[in-house]
N, C-alpha and C positions, 0 to 999 in steps of 0.2 A: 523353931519359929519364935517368931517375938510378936506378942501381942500388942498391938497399935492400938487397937480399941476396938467395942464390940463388934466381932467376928470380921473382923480385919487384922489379917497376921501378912507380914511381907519375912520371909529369910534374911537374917542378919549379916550380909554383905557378902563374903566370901564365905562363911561358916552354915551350911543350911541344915544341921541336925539329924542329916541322915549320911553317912559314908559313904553313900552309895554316890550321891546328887554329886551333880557335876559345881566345882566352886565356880564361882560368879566373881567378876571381877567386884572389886569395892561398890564401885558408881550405880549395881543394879543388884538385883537378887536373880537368882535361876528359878522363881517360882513367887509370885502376889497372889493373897487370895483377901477378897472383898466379901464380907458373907458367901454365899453358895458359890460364889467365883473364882475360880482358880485359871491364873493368867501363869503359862510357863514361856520364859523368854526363850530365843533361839537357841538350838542347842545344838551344837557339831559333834561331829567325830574326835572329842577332848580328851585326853587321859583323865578321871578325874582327879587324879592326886596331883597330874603335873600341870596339866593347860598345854600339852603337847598335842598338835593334830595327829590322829591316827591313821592308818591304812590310806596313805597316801597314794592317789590315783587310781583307787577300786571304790567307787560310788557306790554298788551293793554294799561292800562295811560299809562305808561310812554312813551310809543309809541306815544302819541297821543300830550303828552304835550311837547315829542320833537318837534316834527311838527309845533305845535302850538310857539314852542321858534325860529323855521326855518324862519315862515312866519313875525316873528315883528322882527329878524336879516334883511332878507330880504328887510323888507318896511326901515328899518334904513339905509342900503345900497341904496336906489331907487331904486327895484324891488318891482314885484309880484310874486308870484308862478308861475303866467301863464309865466313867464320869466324863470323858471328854465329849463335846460336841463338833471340834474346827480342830484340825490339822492344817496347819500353813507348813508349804515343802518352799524354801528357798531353795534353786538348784544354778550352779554356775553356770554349766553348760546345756544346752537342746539336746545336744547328739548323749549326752547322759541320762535321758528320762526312762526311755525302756530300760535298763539297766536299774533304776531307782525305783520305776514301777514296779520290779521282780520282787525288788527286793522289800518293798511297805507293802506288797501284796502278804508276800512269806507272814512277815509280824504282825499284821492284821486278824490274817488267818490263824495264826499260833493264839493270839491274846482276846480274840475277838470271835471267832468262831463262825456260828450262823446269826450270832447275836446281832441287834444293831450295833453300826458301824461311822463314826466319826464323819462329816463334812470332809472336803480337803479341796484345797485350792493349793497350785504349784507356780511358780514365778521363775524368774529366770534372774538372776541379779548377780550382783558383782559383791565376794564374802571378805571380810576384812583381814585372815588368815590364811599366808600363804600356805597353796598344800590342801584346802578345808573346800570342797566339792558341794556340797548341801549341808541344810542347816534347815533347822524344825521346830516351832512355837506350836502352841497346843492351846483351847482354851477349854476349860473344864466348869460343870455346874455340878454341886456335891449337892443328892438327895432330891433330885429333881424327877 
């Protein structure tokens, strides 16, 4: 993270300091955090090493390894999950929600338990990578 100024860090472009985090094209980072506020941009089904969509035409993965790109945007912002308040689901298709529901139900329940449990709002929209089913912003408040 690159420190912009007090407790304002945004991820240095592509590079976000944690291996995990999925790369961010130049123009944005995979993760802003504003004092206590941690913004993670949309996050697909990405290889993170390549920027390849993954598990083409199975919405549960892709569901799941967006999630999974949320939580190492996340940690590269200094957040947890347990920090998040709002899950935004972009999803391409209707006829894919049950399918996407199973599947943010599972990681929920894995990372989340009986604990409190994120906001979530789901959209229906059209994703800029062929192949890429859903797609996941998160917005996180650290220490609150």
């Amino acid at each position: 993270m690159t420190q912009t100024s007090r407790n304002h860090t945004a991820a240095p472009g592509p590079a976000t300091g944690n291996a995990d985090a999925p790369q961010a094209p130049p123009a944005f980072p995979p993760s802003a955090r504003r004092g206590p506020v941690v913004q993670v941009s949309g996050q697909g089904a990405l290889d993170p090493a390549t920027g390849a969509v993954l598990h083409t035409g199975d919405v549960a993965a892709q569901t799941t390894c967006a999630l999974e790109n949320v939580r190492a945007a996340l940690a590269a912002g200094g957040a947890s999950l347990t920090d998040v308040v709002m899950l935004r689901v972009h999803l391409t298709e209707r006829a894919h929600y049950a399918a996407m529901n199973e599947a943010y139900g599972r990681f929920v329940n894995r990372y989340f338990g009986t604990g409190p449990r994120p906001c979530r709002t789901t959209v229906m929209v059209g994703l800029p990578l062929a192949g890429m089913l859903v797609e996941i912003d998160a917005q996180a408040v650290v220490g609150y």
